[in-house]
Residue frames relative to the residue before (quaternion, step in Angstrom):
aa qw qx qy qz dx dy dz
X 1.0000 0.0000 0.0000 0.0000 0.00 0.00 0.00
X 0.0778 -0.8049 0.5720 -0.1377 3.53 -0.73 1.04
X 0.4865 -0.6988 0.4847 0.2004 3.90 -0.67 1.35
X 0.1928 -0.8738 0.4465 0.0055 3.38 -0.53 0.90
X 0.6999 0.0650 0.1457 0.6962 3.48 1.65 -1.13
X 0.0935 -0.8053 0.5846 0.0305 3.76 -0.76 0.34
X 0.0121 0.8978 -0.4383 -0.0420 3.27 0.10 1.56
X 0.4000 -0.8278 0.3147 0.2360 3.60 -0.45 1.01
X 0.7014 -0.4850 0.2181 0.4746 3.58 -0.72 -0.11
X 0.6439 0.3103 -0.3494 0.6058 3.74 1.04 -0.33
X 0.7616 -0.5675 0.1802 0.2560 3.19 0.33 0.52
X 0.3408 0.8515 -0.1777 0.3565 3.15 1.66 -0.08
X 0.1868 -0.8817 0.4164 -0.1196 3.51 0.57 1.15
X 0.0677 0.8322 -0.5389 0.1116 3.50 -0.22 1.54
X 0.3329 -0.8598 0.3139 0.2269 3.25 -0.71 1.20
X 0.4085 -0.7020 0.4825 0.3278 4.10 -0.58 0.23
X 0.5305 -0.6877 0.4748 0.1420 2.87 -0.64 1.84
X 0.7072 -0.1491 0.3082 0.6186 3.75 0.58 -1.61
X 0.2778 -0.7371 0.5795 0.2090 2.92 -1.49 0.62
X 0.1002 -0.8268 0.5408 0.1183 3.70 0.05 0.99
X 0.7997 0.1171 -0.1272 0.5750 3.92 -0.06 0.14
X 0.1565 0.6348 -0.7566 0.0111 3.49 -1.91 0.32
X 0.4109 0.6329 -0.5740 0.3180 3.10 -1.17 1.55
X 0.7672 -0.4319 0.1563 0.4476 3.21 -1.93 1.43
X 0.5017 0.7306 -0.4613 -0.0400 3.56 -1.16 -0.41
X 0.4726 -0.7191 0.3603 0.3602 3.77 -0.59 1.09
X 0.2495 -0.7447 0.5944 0.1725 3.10 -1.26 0.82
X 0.7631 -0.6042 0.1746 0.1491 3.35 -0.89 0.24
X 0.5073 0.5057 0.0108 0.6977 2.94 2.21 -0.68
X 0.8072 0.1418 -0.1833 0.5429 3.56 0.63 -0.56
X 0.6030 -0.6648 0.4051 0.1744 3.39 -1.54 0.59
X 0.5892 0.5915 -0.1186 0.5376 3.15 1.87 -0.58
X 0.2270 -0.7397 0.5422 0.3276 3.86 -0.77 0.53
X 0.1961 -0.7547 0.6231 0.0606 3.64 -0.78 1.55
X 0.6541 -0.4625 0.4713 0.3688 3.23 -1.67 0.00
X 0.0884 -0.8456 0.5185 0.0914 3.41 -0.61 0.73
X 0.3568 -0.7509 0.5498 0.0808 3.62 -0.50 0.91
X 0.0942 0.8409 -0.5244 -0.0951 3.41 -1.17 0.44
X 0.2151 -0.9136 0.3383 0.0681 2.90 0.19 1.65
X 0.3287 -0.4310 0.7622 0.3540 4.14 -1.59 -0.41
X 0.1889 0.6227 -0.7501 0.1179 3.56 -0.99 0.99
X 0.8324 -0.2258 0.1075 0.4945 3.44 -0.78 1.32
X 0.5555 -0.6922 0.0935 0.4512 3.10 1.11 2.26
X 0.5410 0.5059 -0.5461 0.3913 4.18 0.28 0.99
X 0.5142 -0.6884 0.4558 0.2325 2.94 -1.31 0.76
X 0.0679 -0.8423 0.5343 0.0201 3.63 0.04 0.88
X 0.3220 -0.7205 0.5458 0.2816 3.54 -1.72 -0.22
X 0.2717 0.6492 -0.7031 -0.1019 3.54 -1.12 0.34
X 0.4903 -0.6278 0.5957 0.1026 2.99 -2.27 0.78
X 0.0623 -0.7770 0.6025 0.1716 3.69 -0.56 0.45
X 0.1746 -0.8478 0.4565 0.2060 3.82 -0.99 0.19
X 0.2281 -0.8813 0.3744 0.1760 3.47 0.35 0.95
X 0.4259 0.5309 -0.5750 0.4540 3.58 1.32 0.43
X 0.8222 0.2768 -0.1168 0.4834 3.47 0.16 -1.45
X 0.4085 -0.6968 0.5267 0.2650 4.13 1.14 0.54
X 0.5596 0.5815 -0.4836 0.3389 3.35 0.34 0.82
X 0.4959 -0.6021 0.6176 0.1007 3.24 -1.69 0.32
X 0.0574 0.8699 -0.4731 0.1267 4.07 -1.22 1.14
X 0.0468 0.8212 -0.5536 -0.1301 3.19 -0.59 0.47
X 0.2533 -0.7651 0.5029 0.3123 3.55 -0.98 0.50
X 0.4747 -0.6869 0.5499 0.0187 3.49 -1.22 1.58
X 0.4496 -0.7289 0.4993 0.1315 3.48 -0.25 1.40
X 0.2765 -0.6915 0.6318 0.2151 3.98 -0.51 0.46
X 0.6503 -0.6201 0.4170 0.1370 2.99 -1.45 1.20
């Protein structure tokens, strides 16, 4: 399984350049060790996390 598009809360839909890595690592927000992706979104290197207990998808959102 491989991220394809990353659609945001307002609705705003960014596409994934490339997936360059996929592997275990803890994210920060969750207690579990999810799959972590590192994507090329709009050529930066970003992060999303997928959890395959609860089939879900995450990103962590930097505080202001």
């Amino acid at each position: 399984m491989r991220p394809i598009e990353l659609k945001w809360q307002d609705g705003e839909v960014y596409l994934i350049d490339r997936v360059r890595f996929a592997e275990r690592a803890p994210a920060r927000v969750s207690a579990i060790l999810p799959i972590r992706y590192t994507c090329l979104i709009g050529g930066r290197e970003k992060y999303l996390y997928f959890e395959p207990e609860k089939m879900q998808w995450f990103v962590e959102v930097a505080s202001a």
